[in-house]
C-alpha positions in Angstrom: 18.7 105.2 44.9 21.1 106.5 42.2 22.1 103.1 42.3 19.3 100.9 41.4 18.4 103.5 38.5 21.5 103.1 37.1 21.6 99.3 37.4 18.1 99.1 35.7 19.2 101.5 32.2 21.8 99.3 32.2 19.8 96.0 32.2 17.2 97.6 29.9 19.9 98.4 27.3 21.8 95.3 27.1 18.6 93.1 27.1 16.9 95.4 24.7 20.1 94.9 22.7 20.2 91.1 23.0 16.6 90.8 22.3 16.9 92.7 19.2 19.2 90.9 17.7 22.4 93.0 18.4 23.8 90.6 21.1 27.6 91.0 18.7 27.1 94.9 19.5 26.4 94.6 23.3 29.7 92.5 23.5 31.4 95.2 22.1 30.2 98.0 24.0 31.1 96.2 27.0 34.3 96.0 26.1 35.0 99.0 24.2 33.7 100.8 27.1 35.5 99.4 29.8 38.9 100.0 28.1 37.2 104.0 27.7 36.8 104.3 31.4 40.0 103.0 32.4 41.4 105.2 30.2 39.7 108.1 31.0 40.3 107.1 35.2 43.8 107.2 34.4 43.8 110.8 32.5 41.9 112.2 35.1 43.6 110.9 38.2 46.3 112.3 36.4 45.3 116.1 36.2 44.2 115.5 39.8 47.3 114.8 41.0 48.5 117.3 39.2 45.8 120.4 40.2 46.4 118.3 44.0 49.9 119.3 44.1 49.7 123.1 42.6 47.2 123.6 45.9 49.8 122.4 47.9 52.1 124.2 46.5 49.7 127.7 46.4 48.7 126.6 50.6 52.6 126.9 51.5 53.4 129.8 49.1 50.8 131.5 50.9 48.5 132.0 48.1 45.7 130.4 49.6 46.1 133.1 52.2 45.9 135.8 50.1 42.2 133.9 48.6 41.4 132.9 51.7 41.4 137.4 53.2 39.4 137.9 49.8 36.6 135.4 50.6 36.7 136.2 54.1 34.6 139.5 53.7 31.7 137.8 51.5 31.9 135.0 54.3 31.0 137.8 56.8 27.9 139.2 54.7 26.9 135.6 53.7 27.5 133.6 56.9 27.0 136.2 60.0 27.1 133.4 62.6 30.7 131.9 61.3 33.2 133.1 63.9 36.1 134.9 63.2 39.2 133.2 63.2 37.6 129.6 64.3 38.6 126.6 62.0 35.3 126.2 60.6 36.2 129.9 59.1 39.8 128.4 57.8 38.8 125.3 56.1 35.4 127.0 55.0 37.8 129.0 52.9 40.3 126.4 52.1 36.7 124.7 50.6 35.5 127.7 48.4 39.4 128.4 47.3 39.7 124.8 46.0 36.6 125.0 44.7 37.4 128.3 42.8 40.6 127.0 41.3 38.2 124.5 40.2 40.3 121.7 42.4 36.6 119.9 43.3 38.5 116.6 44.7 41.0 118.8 47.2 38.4 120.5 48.3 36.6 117.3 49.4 38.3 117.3 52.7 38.8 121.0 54.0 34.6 120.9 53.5 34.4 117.9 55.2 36.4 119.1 57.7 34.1 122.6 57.8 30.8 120.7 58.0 32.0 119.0 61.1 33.2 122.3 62.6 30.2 124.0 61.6 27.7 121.1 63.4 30.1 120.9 66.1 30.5 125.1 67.2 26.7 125.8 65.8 25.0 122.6 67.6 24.0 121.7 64.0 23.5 117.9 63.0 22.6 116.1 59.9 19.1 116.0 60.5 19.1 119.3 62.1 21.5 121.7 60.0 22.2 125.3 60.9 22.0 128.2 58.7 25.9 128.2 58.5 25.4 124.0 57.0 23.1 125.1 55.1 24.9 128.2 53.3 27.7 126.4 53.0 26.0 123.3 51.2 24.9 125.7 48.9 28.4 126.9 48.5 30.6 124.1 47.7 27.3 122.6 45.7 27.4 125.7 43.4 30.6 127.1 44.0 32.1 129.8 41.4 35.1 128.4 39.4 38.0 130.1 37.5 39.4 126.8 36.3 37.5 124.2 35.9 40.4 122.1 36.2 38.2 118.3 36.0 35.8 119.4 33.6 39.2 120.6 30.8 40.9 117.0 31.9 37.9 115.4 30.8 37.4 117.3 27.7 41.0 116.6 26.7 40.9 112.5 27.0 37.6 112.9 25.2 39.8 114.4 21.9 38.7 118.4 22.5 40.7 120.3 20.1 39.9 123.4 22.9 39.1 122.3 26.5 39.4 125.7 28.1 36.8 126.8 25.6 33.9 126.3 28.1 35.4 128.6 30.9 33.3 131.6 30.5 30.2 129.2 30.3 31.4 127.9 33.2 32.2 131.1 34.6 28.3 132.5 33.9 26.4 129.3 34.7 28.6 129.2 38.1 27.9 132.5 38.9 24.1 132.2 38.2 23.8 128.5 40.4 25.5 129.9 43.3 23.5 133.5 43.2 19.9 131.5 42.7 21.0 128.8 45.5 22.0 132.0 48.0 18.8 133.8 47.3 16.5 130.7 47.7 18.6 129.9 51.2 18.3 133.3 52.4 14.6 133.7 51.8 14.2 130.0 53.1 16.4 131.0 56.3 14.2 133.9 56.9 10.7 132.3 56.9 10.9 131.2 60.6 11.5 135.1 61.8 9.2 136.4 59.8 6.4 133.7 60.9 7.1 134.5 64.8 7.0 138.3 64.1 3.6 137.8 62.8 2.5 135.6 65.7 
């Protein structure tokens, strides 16, 4: 869908350009832009190699261990039904430690990898999710980040003078997303009990 609505602004504005005359300015855009975005691809492919390589280097120093016992107690209060010790539970953390390093493309497998354990040990599926899937959708969708490590790449190729200048932004608007998103799945989660208690 995301698509097609992208496809049609871009259609509108180039023949809204031609039409009005600015067909010399369209031409440049094009142009101008596509040497932008290969130049921004490259900067930021570059920081996440970079980011990429200090989580592999924090998973066998044994840092990510040392994340992944912190998370594990707000796992428990937040997702009851995730065993103890199961690989769901070790690439569910792997997934939120990424994600608070701000490392959002590493994290892209280990929560691939959790979803799949999740639907597998829970009997979840896509079109029927558990309350684990669901939490943890909520999660990794408004996950809590220290270092916005992308978001600071980006702002450097686009000339920032200060790119780390938006981390406690990011710090309160994370913190608010993933609080809001936790409530409104707990309180959604909760409506079928409370409808079979009253029946």
């Amino acid at each position: 869908m995301m698509n097609y609505i992208f496809t049609a602004m871009i259609l509108t504005a180039a023949l809204f350009g031609i039409f009005s005359g600015h067909e010399g300015d369209v031409s440049a855009a094009i142009l101008s832009s596509g040497k932008d975005t290969a130049e921004l691809l490259l900067t930021v492919a570059g920081g996440m190699v970079l980011w990429s390589g200090v989580m592999s280097v924090a998973e066998k120093s044994g840092l990510t261990d040392i994340l992944t016992a912190a998370v594990r107690p707000f796992l428990r209060f937040i997702m009851p039904g995730l065993k103890k010790d199961s690989a769901a539970e070790r690439y569910v953390c792997l997934n939120i430690t990424a994600n608070i390093l701000g490392l959002g493309n590493a994290a892209t497998p280990p929560g691939i990898r959790a979803m799949k354990e999740l639907a597998g040990s829970g009997k979840g599926s896509a079109e029927k999710p558990t309350d684990e899937m669901v939490t943890f959708a909520v999660i990794n969708t408004a996950s809590v980040q220290l270092i916005p490590a992308t978001v600071m790449t980006m702002r450097s190729a686009a000339g920032s003078s200060d790119p780390a200048g938006i981390m406690p932004c990011v710090w309160a608007a994370s913190v608010c997303a993933l609080t809001a998103g936790l409530l409104i799945c707990k309180a959604m989660q909760l409506r079928p009990h409370l409808r079979s208690d009253r029946s």
